[in-house]
Biopython code that builds the backbone (N, CA, C, O; Angstrom):
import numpy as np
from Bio.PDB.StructureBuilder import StructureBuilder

atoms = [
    (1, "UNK", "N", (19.147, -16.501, -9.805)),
    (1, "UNK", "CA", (17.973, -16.446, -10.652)),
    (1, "UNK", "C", (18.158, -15.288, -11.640)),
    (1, "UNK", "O", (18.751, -14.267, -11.293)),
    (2, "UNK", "N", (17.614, -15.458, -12.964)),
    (2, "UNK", "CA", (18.040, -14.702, -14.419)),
    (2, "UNK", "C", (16.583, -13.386, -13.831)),
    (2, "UNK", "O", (15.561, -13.508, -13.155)),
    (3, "UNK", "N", (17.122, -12.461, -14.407)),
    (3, "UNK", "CA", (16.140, -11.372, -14.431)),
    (3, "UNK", "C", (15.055, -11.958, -15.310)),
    (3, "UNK", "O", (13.922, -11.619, -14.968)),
    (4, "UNK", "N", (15.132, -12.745, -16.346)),
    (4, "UNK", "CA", (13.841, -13.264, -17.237)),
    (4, "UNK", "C", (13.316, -14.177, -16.146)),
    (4, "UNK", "O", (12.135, -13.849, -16.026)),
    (5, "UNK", "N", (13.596, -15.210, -15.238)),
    (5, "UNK", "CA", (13.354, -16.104, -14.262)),
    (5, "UNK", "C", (12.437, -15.106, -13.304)),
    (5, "UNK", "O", (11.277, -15.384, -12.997)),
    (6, "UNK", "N", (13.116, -13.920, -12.884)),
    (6, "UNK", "CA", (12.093, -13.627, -11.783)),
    (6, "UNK", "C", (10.879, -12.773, -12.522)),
    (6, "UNK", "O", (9.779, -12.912, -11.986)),
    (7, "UNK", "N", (10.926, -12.051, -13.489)),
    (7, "UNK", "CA", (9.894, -11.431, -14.321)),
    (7, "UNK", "C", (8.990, -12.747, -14.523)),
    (7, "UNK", "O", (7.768, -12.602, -14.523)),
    (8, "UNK", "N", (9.538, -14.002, -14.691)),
    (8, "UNK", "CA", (8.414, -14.886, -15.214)),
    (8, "UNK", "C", (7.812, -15.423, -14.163)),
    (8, "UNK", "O", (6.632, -15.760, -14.248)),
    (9, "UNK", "N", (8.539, -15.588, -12.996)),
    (9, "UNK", "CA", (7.836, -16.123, -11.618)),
    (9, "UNK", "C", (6.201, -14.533, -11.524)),
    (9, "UNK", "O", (4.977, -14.660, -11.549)),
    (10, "UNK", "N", (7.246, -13.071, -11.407)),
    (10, "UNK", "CA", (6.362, -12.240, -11.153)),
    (10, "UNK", "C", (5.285, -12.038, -12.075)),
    (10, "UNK", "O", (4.291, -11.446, -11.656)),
    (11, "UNK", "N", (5.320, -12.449, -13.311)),
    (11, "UNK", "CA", (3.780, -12.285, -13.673)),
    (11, "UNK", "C", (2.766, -13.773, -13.845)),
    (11, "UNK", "O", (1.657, -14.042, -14.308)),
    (12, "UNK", "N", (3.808, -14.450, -13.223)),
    (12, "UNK", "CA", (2.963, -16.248, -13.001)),
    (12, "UNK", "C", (1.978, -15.500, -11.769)),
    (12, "UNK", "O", (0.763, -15.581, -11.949)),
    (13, "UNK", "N", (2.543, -14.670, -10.344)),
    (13, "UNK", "CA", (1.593, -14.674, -9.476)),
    (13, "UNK", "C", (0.779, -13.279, -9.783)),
    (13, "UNK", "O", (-0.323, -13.169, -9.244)),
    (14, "UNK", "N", (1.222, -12.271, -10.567)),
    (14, "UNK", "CA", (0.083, -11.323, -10.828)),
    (14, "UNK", "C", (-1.073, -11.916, -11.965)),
    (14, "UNK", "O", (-2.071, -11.272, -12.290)),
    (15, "UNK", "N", (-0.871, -12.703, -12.272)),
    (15, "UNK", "CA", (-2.001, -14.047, -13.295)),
    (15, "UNK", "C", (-2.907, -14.529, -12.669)),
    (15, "UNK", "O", (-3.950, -14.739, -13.287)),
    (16, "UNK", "N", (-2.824, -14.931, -10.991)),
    (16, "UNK", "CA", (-3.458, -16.183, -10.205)),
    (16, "UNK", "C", (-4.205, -14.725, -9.423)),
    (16, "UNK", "O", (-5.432, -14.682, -9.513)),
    (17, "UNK", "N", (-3.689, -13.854, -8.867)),
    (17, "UNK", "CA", (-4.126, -12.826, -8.172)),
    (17, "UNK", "C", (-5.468, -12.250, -8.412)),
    (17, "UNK", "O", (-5.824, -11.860, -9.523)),
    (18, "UNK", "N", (-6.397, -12.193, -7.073)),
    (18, "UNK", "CA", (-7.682, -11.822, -7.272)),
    (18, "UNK", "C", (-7.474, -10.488, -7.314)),
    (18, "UNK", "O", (-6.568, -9.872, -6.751)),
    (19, "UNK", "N", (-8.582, -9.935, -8.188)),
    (19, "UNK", "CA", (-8.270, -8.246, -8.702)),
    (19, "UNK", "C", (-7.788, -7.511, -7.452)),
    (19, "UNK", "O", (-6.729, -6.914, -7.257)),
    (20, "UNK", "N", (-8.773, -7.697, -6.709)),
    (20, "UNK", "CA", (-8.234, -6.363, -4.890)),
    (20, "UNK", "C", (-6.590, -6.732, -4.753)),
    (20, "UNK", "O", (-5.775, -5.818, -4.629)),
    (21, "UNK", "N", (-6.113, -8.357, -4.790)),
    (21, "UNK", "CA", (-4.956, -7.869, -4.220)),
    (21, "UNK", "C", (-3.856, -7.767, -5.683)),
    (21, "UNK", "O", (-2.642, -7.784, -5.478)),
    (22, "UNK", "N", (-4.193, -7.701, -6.590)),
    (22, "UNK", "CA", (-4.128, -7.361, -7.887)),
    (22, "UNK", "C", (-3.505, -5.962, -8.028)),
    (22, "UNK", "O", (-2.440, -5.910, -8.644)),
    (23, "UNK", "N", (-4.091, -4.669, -7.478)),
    (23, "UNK", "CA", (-4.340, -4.143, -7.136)),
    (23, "UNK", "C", (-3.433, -3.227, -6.546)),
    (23, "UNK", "O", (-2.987, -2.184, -7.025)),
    (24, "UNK", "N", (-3.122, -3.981, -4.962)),
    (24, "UNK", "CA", (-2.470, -4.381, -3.550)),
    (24, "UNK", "C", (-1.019, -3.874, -4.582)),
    (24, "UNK", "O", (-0.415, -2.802, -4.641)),
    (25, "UNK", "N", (-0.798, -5.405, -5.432)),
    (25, "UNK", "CA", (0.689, -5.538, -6.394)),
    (25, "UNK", "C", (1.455, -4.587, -6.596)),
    (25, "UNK", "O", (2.602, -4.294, -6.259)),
    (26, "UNK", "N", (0.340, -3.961, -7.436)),
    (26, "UNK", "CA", (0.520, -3.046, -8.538)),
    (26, "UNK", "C", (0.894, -2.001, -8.433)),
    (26, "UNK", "O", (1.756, -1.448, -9.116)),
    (27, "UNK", "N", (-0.083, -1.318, -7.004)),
    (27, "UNK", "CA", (0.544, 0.132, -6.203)),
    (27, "UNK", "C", (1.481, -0.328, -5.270)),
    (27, "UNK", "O", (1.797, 0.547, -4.465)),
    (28, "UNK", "N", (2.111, -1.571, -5.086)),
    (28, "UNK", "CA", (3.374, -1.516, -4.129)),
    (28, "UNK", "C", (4.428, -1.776, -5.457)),
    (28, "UNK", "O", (5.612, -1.516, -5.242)),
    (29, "UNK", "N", (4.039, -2.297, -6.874)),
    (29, "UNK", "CA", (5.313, -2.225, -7.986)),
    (29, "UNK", "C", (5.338, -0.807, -8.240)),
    (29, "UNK", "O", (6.427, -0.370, -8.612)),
    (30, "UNK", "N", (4.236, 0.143, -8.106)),
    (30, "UNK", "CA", (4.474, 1.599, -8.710)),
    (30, "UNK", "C", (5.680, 2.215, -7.440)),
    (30, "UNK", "O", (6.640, 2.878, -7.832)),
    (31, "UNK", "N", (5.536, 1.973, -6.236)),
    (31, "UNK", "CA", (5.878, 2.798, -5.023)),
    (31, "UNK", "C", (7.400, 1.955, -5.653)),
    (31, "UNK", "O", (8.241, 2.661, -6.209)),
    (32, "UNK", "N", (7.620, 0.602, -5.526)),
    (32, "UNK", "CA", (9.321, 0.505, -6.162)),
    (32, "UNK", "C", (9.562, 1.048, -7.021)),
    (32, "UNK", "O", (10.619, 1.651, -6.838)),
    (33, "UNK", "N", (9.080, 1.241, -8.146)),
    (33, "UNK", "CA", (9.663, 2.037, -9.667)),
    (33, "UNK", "C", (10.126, 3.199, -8.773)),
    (33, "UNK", "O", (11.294, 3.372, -8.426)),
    (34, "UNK", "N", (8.706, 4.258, -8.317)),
    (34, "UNK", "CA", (9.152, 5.662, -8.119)),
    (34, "UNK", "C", (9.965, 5.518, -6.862)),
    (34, "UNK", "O", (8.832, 5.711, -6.419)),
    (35, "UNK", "N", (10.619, 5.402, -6.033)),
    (35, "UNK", "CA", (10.880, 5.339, -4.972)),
    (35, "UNK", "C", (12.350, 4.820, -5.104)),
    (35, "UNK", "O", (13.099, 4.592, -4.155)),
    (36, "UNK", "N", (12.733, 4.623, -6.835)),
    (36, "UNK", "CA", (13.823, 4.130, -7.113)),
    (36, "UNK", "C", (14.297, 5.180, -7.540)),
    (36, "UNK", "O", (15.520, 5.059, -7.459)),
    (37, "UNK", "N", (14.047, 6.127, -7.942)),
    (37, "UNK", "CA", (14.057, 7.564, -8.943)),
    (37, "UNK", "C", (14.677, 8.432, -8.182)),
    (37, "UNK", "O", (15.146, 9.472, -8.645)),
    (38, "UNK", "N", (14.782, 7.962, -6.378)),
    (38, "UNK", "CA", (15.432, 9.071, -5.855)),
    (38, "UNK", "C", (16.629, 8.666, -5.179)),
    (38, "UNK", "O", (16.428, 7.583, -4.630)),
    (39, "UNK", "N", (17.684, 9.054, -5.011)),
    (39, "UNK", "CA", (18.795, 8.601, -4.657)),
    (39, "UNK", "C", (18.468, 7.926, -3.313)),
    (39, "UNK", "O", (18.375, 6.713, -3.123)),
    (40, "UNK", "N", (18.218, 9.489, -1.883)),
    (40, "UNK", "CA", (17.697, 9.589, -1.045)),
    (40, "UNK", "C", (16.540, 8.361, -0.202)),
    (40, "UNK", "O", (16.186, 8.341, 0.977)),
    (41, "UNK", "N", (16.122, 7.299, -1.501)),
    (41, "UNK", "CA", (14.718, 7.484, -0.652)),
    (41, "UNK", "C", (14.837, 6.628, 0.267)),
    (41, "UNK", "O", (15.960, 6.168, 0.474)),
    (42, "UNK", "N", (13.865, 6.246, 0.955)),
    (42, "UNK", "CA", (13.208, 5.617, 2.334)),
    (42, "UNK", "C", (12.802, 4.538, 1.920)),
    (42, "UNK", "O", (11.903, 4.541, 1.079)),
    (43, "UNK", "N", (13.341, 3.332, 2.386)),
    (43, "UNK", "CA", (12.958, 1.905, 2.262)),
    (43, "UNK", "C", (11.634, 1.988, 3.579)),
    (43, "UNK", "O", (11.638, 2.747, 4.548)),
    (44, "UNK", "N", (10.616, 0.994, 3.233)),
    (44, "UNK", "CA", (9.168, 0.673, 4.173)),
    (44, "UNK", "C", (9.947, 0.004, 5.387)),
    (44, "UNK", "O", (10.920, -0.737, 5.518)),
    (45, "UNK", "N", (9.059, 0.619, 6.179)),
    (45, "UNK", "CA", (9.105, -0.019, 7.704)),
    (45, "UNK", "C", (8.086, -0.966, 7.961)),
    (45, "UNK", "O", (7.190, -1.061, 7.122)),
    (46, "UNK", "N", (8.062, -1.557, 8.791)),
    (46, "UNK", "CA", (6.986, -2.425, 9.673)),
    (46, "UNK", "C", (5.664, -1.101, 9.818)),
    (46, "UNK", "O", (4.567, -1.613, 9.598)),
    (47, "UNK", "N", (5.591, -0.041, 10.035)),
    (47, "UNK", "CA", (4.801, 0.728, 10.387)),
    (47, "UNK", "C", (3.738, 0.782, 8.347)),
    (47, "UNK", "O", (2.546, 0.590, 8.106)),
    (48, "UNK", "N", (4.774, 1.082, 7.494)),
    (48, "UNK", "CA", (4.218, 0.973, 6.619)),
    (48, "UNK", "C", (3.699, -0.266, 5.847)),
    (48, "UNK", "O", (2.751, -0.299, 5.062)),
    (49, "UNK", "N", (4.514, -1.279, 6.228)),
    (49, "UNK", "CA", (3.396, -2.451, 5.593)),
    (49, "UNK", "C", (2.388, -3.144, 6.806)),
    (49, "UNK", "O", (2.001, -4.296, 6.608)),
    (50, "UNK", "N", (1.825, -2.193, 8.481)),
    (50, "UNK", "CA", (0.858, -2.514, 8.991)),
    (50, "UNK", "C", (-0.108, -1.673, 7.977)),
    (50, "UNK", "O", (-1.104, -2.203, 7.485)),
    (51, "UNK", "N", (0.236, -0.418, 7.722)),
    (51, "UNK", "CA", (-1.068, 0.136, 6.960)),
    (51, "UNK", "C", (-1.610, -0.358, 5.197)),
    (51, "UNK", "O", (-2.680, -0.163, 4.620)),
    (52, "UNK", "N", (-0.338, -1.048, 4.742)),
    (52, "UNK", "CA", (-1.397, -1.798, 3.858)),
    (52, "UNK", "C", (-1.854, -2.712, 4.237)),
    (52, "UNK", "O", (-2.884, -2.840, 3.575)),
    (53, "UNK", "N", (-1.753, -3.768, 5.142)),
    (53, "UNK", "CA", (-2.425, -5.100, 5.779)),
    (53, "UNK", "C", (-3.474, -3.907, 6.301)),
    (53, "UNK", "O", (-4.600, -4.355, 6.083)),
    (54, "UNK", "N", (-3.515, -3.416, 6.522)),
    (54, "UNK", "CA", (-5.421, -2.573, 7.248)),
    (54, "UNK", "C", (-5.725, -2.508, 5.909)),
    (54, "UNK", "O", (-6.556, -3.330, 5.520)),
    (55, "UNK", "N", (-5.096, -1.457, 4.803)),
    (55, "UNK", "CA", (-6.227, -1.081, 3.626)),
    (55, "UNK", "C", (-6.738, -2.965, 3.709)),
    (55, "UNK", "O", (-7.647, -3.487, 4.354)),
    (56, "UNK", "N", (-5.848, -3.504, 2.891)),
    (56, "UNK", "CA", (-6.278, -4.466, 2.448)),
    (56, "UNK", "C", (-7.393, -5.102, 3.144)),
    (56, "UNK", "O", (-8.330, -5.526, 2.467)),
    (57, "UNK", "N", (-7.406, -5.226, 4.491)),
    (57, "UNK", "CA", (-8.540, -5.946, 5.128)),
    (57, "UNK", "C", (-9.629, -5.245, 5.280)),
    (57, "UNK", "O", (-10.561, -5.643, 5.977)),
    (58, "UNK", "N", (-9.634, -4.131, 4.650)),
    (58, "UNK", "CA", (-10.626, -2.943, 4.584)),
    (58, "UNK", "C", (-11.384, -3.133, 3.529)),
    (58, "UNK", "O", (-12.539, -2.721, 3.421)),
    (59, "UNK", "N", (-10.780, -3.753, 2.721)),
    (59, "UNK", "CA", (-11.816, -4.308, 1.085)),
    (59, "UNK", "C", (-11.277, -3.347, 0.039)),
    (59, "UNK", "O", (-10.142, -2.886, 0.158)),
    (60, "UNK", "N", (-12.298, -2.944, -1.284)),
    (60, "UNK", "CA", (-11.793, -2.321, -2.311)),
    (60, "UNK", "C", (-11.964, -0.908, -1.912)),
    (60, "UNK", "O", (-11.613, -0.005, -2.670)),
    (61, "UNK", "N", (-12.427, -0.706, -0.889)),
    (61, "UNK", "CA", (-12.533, 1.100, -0.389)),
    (61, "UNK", "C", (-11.325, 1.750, -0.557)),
    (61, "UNK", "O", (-10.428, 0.963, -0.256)),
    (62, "UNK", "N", (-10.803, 3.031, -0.964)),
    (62, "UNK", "CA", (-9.739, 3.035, -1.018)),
    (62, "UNK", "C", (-9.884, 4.787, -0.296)),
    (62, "UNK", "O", (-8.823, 5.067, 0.261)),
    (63, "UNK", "N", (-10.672, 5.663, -0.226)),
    (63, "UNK", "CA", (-10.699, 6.394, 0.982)),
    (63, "UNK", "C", (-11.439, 6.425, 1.905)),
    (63, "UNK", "O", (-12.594, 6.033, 1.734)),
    (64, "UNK", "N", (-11.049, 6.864, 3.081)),
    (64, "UNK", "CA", (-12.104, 7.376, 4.270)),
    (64, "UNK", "C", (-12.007, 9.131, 4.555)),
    (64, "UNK", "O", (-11.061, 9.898, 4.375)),
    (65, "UNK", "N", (-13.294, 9.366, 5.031)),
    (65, "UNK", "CA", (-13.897, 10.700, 5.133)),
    (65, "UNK", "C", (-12.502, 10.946, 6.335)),
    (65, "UNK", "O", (-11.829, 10.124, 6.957)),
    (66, "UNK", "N", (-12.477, 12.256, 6.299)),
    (66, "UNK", "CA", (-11.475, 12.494, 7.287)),
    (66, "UNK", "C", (-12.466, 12.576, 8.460)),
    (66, "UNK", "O", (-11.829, 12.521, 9.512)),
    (67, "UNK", "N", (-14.244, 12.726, 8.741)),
    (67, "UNK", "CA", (-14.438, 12.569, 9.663)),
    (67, "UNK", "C", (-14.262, 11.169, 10.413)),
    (67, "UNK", "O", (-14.311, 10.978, 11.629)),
    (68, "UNK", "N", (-14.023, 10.135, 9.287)),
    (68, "UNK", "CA", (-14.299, 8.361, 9.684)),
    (68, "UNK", "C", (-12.726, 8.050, 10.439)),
    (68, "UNK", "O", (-12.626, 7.249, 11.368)),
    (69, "UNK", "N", (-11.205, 9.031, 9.723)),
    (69, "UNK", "CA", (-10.247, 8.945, 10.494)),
    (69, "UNK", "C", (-10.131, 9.465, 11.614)),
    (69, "UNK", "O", (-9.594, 8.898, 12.565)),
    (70, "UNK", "N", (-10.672, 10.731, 11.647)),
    (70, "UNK", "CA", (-10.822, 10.897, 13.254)),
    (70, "UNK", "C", (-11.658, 10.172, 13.710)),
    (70, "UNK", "O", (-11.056, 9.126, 13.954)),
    (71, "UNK", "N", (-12.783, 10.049, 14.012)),
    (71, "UNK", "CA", (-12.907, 8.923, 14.990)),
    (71, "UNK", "C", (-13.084, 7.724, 14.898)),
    (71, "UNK", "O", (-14.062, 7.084, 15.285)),
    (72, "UNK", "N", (-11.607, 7.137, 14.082)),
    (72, "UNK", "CA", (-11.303, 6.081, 14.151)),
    (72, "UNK", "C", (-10.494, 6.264, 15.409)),
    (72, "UNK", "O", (-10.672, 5.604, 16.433)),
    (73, "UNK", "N", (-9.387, 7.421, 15.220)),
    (73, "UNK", "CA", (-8.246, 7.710, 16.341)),
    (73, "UNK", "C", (-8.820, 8.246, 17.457)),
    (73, "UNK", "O", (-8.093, 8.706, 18.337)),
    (74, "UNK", "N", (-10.312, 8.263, 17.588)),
    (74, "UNK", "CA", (-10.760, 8.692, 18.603)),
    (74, "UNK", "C", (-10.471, 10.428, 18.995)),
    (74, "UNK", "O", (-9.976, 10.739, 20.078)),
    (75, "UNK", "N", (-10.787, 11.273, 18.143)),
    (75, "UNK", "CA", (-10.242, 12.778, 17.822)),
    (75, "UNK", "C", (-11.451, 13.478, 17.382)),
    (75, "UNK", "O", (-12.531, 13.059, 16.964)),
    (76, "UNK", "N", (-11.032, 14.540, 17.566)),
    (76, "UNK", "CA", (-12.526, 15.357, 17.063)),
    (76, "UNK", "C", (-11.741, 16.526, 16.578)),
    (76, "UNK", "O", (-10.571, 16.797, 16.851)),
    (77, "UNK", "N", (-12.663, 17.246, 15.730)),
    (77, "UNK", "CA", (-11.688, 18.891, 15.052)),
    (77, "UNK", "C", (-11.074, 19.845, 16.105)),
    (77, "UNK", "O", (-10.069, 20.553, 16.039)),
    (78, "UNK", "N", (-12.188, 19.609, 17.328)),
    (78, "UNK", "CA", (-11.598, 20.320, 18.453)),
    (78, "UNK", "C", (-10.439, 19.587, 18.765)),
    (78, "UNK", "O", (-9.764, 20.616, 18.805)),
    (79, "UNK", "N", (-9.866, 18.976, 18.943)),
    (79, "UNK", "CA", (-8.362, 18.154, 19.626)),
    (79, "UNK", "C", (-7.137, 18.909, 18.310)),
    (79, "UNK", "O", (-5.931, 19.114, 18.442)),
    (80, "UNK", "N", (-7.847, 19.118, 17.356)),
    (80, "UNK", "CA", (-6.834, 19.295, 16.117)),
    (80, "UNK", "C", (-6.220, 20.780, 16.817)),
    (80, "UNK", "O", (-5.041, 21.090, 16.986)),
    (81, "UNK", "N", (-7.279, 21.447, 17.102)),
    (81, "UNK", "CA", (-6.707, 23.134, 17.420)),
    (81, "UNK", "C", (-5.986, 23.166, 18.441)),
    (81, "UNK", "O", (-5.392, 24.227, 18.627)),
    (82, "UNK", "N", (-5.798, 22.151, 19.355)),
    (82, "UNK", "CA", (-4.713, 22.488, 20.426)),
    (82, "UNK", "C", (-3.461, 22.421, 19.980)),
    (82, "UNK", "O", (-2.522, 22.667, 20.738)),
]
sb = StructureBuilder()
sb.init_structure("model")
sb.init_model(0)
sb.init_chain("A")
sb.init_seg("    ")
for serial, (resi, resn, name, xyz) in enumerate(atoms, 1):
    if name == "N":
        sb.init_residue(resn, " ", resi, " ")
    sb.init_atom(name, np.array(xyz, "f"), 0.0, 1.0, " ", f" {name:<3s}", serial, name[0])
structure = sb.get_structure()
């Protein structure tokens, strides 16, 4: 497949794409650009594409309070100081 072939497939499905996972695309095309920039870098694991399948099923929210991550993990500030 021609580099014009897959550019044209890739913006046939960023066209059809509902804005959230629009979105989703766009910050996983930014993380390839930059992530290309370093000789070094770290290809995604299974660990990192479970945490965008959570954002995503999380809706357009895009932070949580650090009190809402701790007790998501079930943690409190006291557990942090040990």
């Amino acid at each position: 497949m021609s580099i014009t072939d897959l550019k044209e497939r890739a913006i046939y499905y960023l066209n059809i794409l509902e804005p959230g996972k629009l979105q989703s695309a766009l910050d996983y095309i930014e993380y390839l650009y930059e992530n290309s920039l370093y000789e070094n870098s770290t290809p995604l694991d299974d660990f990192d594409y479970a945490l965008a399948r959570r954002a995503d099923e999380r809706g357009p929210q895009e932070t949580v309070s650090f009190e809402e991550a701790l007790k998501e993990c079930g943690l409190t500030y006291a557990d942090l100081q040990d």
